[in-house]
MARDOGU-771064 format. One line per field, with one value per residue: residue in three letters; x, y, z of N, C-alpha, C in turn. Coordinates in nm, 2 decimals. Atoms other than C-alpha are relative to their C-alpha. Example, Ala and Ser with C-alpha at 12.3 -4.5 7.8 and 13.67 -1.06 7.14 Angstrom:
BEGIN
rest: [ala_ser];
n_X: [0.09_-0.09];
n_Y: [-0.12_-0.11];
n_Z: [0.00_0.00];
ca_X: [1.23_1.37];
ca_Y: [-0.45_-0.11];
ca_Z: [0.78_0.71];
c_X: [0.09_-0.08];
c_Y: [0.12_0.11];
c_Z: [0.00_0.08];
This chain:
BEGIN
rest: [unk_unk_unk_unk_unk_unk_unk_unk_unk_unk_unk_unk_unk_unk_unk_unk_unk_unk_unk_unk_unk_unk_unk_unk_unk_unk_unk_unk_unk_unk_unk_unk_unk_unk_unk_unk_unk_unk_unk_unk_unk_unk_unk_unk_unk_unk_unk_unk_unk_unk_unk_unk_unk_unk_unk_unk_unk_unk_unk_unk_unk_unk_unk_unk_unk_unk_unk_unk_unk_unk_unk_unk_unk_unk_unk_unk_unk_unk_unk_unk_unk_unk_unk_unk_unk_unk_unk_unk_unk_unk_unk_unk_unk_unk_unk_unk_unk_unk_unk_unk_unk_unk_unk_unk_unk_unk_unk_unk_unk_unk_unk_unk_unk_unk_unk_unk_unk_unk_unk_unk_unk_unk_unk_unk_unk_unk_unk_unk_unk_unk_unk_unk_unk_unk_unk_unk_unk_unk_unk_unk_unk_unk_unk_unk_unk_unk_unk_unk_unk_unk_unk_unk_unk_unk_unk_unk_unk_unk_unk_unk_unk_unk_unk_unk_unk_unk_unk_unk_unk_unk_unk_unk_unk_unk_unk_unk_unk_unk_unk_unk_unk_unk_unk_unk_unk_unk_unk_unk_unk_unk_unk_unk_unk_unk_unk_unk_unk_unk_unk_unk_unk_unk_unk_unk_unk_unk_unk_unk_unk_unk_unk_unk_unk_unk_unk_unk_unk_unk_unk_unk_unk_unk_unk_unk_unk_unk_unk_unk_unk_unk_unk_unk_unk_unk_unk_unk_unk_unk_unk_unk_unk_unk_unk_unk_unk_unk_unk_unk_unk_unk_unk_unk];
n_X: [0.12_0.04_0.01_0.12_-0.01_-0.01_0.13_0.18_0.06_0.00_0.19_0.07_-0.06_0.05_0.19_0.04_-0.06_0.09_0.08_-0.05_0.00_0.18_0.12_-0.07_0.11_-0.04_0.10_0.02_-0.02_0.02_0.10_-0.04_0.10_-0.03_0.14_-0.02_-0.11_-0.09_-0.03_0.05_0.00_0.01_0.12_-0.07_0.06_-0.04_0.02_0.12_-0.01_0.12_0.03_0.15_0.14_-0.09_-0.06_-0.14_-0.06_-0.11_-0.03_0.01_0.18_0.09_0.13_0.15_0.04_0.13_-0.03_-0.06_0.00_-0.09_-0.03_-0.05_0.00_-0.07_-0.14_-0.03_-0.11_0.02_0.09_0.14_0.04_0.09_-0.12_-0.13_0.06_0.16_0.01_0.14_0.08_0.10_0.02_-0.08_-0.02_0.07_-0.06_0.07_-0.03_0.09_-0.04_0.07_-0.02_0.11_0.06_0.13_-0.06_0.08_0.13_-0.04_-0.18_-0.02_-0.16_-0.09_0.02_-0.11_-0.02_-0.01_0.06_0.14_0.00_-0.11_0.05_-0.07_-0.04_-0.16_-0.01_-0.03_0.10_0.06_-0.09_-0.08_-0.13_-0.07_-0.07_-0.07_-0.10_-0.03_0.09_0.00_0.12_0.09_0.02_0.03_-0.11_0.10_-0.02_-0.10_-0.13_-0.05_0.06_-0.08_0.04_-0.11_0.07_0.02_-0.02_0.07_0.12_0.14_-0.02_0.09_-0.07_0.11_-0.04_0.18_0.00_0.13_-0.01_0.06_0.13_0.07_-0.01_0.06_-0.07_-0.09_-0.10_-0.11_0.02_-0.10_0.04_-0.11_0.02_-0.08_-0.01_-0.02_-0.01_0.13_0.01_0.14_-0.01_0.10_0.07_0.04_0.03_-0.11_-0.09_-0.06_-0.13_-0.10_0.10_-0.06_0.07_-0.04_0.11_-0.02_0.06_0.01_0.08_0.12_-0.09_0.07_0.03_-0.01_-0.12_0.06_-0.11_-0.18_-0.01_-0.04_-0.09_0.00_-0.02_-0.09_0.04_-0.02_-0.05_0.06_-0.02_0.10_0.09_0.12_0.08_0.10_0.00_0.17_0.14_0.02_-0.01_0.09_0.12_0.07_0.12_-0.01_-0.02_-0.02_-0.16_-0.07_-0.05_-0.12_-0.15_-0.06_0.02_0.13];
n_Y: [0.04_-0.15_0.05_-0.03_-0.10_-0.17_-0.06_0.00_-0.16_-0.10_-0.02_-0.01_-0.12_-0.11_-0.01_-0.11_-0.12_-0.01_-0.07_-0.10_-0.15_-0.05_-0.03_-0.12_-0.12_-0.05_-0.11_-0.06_-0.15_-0.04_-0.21_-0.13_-0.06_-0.10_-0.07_-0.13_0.00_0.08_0.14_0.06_0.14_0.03_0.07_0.10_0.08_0.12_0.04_0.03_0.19_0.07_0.16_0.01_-0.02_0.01_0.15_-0.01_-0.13_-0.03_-0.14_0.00_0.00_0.08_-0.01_0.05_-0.02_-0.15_-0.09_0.00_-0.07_-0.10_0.00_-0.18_-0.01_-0.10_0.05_-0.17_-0.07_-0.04_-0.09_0.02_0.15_-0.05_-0.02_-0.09_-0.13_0.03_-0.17_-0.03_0.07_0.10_0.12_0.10_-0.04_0.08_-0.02_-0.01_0.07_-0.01_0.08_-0.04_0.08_-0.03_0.11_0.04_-0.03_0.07_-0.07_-0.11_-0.07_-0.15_-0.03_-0.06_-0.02_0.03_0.17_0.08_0.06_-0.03_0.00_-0.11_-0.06_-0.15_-0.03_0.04_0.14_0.08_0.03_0.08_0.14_-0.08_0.01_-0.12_0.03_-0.13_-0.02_0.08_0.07_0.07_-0.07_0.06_0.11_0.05_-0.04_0.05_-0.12_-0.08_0.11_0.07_0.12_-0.02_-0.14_-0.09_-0.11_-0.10_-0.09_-0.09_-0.03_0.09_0.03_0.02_0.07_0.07_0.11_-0.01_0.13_0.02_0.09_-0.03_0.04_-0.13_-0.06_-0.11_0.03_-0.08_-0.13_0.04_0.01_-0.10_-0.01_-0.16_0.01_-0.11_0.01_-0.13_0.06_-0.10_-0.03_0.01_-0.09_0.08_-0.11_-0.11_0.07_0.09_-0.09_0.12_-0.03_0.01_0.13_-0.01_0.01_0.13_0.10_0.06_-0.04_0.09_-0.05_0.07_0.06_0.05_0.12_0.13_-0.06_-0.07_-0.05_0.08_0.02_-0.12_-0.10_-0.04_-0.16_-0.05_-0.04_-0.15_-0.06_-0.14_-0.06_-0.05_0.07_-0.07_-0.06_0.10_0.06_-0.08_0.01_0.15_0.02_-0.06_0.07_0.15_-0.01_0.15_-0.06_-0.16_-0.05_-0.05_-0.06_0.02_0.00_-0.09_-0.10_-0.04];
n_Z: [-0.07_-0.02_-0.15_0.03_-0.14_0.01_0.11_-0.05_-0.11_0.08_0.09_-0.15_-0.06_0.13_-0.05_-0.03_0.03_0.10_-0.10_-0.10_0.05_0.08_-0.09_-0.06_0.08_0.09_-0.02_0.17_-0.03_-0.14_-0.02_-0.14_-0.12_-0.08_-0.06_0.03_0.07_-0.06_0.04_-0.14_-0.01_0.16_0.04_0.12_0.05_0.04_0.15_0.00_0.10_0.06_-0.02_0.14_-0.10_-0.16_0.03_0.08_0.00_0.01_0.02_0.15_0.09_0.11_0.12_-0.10_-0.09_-0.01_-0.08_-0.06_-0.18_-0.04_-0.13_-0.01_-0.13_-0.08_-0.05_-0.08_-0.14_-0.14_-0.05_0.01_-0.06_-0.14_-0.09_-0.04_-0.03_0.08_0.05_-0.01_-0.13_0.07_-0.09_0.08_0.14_0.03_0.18_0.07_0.13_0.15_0.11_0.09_0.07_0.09_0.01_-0.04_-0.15_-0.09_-0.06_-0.13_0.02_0.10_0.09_-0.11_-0.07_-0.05_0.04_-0.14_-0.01_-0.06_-0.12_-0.13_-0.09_0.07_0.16_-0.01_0.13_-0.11_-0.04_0.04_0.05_0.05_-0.03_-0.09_-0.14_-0.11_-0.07_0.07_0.03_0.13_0.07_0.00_0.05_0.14_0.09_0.16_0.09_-0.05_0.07_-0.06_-0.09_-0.12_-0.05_-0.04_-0.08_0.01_-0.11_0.01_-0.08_0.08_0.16_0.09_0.13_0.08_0.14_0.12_0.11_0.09_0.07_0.10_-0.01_-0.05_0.13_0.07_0.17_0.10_-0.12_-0.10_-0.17_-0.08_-0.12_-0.06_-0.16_-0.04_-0.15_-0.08_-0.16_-0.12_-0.15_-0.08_-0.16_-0.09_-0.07_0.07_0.18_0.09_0.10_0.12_-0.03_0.13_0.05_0.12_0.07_0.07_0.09_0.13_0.07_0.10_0.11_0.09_0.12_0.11_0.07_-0.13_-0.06_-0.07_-0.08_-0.04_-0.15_-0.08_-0.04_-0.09_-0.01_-0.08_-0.15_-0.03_-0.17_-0.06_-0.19_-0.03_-0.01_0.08_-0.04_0.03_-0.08_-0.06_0.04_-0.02_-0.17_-0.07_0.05_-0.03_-0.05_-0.07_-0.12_-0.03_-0.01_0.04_-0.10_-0.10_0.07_-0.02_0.10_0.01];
ca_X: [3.51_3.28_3.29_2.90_2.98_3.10_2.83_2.53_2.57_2.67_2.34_2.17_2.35_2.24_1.84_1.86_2.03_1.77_1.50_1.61_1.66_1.30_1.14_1.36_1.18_1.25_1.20_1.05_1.03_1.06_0.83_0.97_0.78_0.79_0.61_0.68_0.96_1.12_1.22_1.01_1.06_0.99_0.69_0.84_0.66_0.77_0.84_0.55_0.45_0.22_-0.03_-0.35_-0.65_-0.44_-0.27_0.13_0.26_0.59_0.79_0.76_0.41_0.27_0.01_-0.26_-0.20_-0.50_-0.34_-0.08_0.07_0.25_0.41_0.40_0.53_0.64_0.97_0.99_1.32_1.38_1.20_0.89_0.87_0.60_0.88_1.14_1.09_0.77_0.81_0.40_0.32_0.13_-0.02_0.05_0.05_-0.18_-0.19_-0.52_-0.60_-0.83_-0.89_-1.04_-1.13_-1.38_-1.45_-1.82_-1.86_-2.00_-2.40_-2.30_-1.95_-1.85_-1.58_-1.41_-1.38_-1.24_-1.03_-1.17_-1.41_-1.82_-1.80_-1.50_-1.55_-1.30_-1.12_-0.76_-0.66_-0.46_-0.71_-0.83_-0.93_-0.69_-0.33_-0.11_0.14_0.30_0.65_0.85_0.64_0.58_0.46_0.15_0.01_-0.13_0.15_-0.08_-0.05_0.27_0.63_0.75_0.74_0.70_0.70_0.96_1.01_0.97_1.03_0.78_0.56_0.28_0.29_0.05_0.05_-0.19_-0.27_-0.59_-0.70_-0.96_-1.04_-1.21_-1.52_-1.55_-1.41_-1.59_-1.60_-1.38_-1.21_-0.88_-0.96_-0.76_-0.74_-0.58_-0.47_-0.38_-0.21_-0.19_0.03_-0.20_-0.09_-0.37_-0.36_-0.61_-0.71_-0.67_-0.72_-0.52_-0.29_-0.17_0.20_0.27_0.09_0.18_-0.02_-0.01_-0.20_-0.22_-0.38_-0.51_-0.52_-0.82_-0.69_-1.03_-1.14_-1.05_-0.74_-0.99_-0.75_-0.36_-0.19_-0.13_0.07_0.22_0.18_0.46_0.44_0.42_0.54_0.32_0.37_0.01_-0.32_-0.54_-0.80_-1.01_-0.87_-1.07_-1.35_-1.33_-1.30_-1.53_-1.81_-1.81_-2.10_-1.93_-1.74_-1.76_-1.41_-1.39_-1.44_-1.15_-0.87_-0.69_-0.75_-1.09];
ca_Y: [-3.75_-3.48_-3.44_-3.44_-3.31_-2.99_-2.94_-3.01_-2.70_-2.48_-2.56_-2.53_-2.22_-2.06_-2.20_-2.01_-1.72_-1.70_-1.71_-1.46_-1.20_-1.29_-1.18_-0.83_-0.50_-0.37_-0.01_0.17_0.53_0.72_1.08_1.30_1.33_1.66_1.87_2.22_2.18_1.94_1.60_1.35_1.02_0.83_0.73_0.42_0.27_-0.06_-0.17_-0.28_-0.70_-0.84_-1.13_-1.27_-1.18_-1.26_-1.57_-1.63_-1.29_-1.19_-0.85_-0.92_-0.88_-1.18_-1.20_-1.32_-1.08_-0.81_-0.65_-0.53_-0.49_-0.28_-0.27_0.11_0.20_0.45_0.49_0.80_0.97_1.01_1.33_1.17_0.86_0.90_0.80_1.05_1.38_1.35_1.70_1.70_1.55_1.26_0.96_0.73_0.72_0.59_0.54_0.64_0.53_0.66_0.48_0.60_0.39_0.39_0.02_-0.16_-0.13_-0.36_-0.24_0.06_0.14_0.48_0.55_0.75_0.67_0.57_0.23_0.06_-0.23_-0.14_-0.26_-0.03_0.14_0.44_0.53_0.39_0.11_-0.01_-0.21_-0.57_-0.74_-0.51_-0.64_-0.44_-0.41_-0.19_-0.16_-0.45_-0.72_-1.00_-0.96_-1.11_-1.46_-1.49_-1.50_-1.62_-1.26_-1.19_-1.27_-1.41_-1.75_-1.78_-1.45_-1.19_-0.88_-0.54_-0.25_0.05_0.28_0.14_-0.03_-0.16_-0.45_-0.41_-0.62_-0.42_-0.66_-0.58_-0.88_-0.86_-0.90_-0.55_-0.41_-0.10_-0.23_0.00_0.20_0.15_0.02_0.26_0.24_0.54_0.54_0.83_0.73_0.96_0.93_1.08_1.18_1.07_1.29_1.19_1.53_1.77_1.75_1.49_1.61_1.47_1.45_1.35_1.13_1.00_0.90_0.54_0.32_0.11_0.11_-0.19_-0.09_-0.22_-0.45_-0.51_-0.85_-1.20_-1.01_-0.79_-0.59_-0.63_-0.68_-0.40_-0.09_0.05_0.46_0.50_0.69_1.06_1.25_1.55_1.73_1.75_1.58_1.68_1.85_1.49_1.36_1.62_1.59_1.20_1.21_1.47_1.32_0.97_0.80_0.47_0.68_1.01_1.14_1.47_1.65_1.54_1.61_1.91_2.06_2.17];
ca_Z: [-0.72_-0.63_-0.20_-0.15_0.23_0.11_-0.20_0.01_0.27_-0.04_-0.21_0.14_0.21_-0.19_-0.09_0.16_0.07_-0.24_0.07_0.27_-0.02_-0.24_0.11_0.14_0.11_-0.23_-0.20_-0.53_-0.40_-0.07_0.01_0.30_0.62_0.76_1.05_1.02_0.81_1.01_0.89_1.15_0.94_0.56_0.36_0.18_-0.10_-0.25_-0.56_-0.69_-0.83_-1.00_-0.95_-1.15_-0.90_-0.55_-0.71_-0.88_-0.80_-0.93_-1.00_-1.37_-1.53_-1.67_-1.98_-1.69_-1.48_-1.32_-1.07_-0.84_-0.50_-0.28_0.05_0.23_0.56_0.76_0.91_1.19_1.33_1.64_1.59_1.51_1.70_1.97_2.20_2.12_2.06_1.90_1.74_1.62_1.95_1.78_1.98_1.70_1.35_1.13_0.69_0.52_0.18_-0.12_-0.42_-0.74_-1.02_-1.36_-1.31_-1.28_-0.91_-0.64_-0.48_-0.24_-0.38_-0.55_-0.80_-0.53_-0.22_0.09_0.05_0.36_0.41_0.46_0.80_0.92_1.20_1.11_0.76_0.88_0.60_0.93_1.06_1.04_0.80_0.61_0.60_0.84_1.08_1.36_1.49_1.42_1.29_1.02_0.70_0.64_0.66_0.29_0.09_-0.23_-0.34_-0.24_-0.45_-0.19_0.04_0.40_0.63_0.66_0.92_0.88_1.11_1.09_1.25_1.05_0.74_0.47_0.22_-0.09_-0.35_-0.57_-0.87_-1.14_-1.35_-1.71_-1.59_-1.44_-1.74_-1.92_-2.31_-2.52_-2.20_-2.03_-1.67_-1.44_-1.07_-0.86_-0.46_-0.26_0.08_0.34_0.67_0.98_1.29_1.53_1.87_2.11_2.25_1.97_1.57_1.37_1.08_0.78_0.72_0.39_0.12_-0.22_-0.49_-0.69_-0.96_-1.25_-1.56_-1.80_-2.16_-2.36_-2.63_-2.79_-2.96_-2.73_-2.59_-2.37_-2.10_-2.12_-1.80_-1.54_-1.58_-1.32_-1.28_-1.06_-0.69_-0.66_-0.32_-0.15_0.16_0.17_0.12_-0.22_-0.28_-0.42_-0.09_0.12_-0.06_-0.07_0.33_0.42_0.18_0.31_0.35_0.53_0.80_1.00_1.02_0.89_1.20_1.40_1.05_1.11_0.73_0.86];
c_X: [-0.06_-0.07_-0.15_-0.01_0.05_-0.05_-0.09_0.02_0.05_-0.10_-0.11_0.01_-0.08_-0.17_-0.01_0.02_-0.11_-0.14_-0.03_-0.01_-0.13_-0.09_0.09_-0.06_0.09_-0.09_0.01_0.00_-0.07_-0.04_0.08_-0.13_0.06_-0.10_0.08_0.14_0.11_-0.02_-0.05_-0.01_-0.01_-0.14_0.07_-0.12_0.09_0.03_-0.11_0.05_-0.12_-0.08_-0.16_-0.09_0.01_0.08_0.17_0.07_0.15_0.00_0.00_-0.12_0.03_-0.11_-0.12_-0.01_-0.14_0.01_0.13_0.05_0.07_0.06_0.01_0.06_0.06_0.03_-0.05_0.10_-0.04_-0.08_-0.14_-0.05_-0.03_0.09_0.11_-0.07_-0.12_-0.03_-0.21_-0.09_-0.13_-0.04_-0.02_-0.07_-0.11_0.00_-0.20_-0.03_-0.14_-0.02_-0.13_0.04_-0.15_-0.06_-0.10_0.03_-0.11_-0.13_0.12_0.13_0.01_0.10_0.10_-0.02_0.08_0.04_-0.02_-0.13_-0.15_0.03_0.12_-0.07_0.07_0.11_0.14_-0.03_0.12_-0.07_0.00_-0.08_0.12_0.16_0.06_0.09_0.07_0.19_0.10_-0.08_0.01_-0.08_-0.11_-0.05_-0.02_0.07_0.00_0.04_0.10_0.13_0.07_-0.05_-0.03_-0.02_0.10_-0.04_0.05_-0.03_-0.06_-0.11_-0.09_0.03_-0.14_0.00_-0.17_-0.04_-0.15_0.00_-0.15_-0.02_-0.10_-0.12_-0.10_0.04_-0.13_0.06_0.07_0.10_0.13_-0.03_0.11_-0.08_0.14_0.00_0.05_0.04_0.08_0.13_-0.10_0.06_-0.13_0.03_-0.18_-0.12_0.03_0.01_0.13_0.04_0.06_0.09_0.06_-0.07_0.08_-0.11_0.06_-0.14_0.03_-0.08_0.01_-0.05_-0.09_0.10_-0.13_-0.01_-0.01_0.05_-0.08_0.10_0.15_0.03_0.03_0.11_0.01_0.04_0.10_-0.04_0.06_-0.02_-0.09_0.01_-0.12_-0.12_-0.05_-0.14_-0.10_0.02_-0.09_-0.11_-0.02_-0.02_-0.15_-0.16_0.02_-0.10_0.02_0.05_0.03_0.16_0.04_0.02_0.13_0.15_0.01_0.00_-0.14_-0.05];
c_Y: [0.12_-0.06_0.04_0.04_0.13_0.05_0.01_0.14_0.08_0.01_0.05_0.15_0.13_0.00_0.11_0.11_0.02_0.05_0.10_0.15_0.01_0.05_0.20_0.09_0.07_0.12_0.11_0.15_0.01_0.15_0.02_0.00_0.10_0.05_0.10_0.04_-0.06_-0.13_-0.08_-0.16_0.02_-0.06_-0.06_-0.08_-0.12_-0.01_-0.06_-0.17_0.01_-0.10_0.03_-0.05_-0.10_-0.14_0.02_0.13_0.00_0.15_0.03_-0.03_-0.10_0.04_-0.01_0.12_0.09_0.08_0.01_0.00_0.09_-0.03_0.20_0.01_0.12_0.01_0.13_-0.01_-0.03_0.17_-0.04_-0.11_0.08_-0.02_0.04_0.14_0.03_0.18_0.07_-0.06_-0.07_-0.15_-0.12_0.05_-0.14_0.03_0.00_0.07_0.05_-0.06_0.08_-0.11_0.01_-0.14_-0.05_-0.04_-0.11_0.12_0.11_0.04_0.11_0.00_0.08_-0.02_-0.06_-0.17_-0.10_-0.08_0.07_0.01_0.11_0.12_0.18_-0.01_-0.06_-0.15_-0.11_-0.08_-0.13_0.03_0.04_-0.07_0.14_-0.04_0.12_-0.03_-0.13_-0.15_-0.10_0.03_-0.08_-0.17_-0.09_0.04_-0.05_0.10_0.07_-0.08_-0.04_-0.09_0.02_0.19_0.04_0.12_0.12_0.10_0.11_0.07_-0.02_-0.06_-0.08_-0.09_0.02_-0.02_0.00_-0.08_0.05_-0.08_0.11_0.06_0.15_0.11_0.14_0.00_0.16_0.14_-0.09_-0.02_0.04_0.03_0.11_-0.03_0.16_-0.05_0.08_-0.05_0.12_-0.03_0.00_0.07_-0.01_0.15_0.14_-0.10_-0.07_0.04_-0.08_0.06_0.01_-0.12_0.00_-0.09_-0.12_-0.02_-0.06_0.04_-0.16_0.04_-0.09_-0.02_-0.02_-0.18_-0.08_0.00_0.06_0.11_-0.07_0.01_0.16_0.07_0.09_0.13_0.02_0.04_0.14_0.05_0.13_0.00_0.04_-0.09_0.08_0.03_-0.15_-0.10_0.03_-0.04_-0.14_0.00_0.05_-0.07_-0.13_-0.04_-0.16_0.06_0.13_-0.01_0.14_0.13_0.04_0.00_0.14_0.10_0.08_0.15];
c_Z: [0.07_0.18_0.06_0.15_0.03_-0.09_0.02_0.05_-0.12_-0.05_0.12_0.01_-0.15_0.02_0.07_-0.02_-0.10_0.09_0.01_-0.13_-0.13_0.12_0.05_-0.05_-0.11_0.00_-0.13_0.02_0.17_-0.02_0.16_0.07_0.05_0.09_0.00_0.00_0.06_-0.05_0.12_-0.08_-0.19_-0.02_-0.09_-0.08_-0.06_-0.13_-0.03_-0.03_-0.04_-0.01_-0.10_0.14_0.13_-0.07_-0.09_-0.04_-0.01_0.00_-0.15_-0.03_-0.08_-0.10_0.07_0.07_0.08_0.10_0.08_0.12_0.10_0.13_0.06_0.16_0.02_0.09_0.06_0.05_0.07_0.00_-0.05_0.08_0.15_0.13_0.05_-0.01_-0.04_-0.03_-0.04_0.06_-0.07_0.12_-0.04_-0.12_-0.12_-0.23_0.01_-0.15_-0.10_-0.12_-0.09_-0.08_-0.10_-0.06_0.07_0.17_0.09_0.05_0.17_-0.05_-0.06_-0.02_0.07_0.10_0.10_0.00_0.14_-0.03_0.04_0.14_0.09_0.06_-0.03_-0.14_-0.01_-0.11_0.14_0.10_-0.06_-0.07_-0.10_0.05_0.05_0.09_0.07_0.08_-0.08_0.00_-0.15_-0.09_-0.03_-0.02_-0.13_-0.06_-0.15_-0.10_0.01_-0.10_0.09_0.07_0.15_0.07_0.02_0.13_-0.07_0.13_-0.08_0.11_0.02_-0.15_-0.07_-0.11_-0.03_-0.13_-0.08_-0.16_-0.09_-0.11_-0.12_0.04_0.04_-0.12_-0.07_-0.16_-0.10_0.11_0.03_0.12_0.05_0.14_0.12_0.17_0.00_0.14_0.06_0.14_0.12_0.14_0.09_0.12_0.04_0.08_-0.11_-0.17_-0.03_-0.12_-0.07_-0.04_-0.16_-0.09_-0.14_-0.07_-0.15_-0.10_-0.07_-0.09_-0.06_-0.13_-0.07_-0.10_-0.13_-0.01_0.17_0.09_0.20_0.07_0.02_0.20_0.11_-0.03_0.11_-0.02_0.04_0.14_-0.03_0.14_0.01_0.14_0.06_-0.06_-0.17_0.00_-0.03_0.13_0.14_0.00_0.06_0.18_0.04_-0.08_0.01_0.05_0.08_0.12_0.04_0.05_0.00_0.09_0.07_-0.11_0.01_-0.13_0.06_0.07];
């Protein structure tokens, strides 16, 4: 006779346990933060997932799907945490985000540019309405586009969830739709220029299938590490025509 007072909490106990570890940061690659050649923390990217245009996101590409998402944060030593030794005397730390892409574009948008809403006030992708968080914190309320249920935490200096999506519709007949990030971390200082620490460079790609097929589902590029910003990320900054910034960056 099977004792259903000691099978319940084991099933109880595996729910949750299943919980607890579909909401755990799965980390796909980590870039080095340095300030003058000192180790001051990590730029973690995620593993990526997959959902069909914010909706039934897993870590396994579906036939539906049209895009992907990420989690980024960044972790500082104690020699980078504005609280300890704060080696490139920073007054916090902030992620900004470029996006390239050769898909039909909303009025006012450009195939390069910075990944922040019209209305932003400055270029940080940390920012309402932009998913984000600081220190230790939950992860976001819409968990539509997220593979997991429910809210987990996350410890960071700053961190970043995002979940870009190009349906058919924007499509460019007989191309591969291909969408490119570059995210930066940025030392913000309040009274002299701000300086970028360390960035790495993400995307996907949908191959053109032709016929009924149209675009297969998202491939994921991978994540590339630099100890430095690019030159299309310059440019991209200093030619914005949504926010002045490029004053106050420290390449200048």
């Amino acid at each position: 006779m099977v004792n259903y007072y000691k099978v319940l909490p084991l099933i109880l106990l595996s729910v949750l346990s299943h919980k607890l570890w579909a909401g755990e940061l799965k980390v796909g690659k980590v870039c080095p933060v340095t300030y003058q050649k000192e180790s001051i923390g990590r730029l973690i990217f995620s593993k990526p997932w997959y959902h069909s245009s914010r909706s039934n996101a897993k870590y396994i590409p579906g036939d539906n799907a049209t895009g992907i998402g990420l989690e980024i944060h960044l972790k500082n030593n104690f020699n980078g945490k504005t609280d300890g030794l704060n080696l490139a005397d920073c007054d916090r730390y902030r992620l900004l985000q470029i996006r390239k892409t050769n898909a039909k574009l909303h009025q006012g948008e450009r195939g390069i540019q910075i990944d922040i809403p019209n209305e932003a006030e400055n270029p940080f992708y940390d920012n309402a309405p932009l998913e984000h968080g600081r220190g230790l914190h939950k992860t976001p309320k819409d968990d539509a586009d997220k593979p997991w249920q429910g809210r987990f935490f996350r410890d960071a200096s700053v961190s970043i969830y995002d979940t870009p999506y190009v349906s058919d519709s924007y499509g460019v007949e007989g191309k591969d739709l291909e969408v490119d990030f570059e995210t930066c971390a940025i030392c913000e200082r309040d009274q002299h220029y701000d300086l970028v620490l360390s960035c790495g460079t993400w995307g996907y790609k949908r191959e053109y299938m032709g016929g009924m097929t149209g675009w297969a589902e998202p491939e994921f590029k991978g994540v590339q590490c630099s100890s430095s910003a690019s030159q299309l990320f310059q440019t991209t900054i200093n030619n914005s025509n949504r926010v002045e910034y490029s004053y106050w960056i420290h390449w200048r």
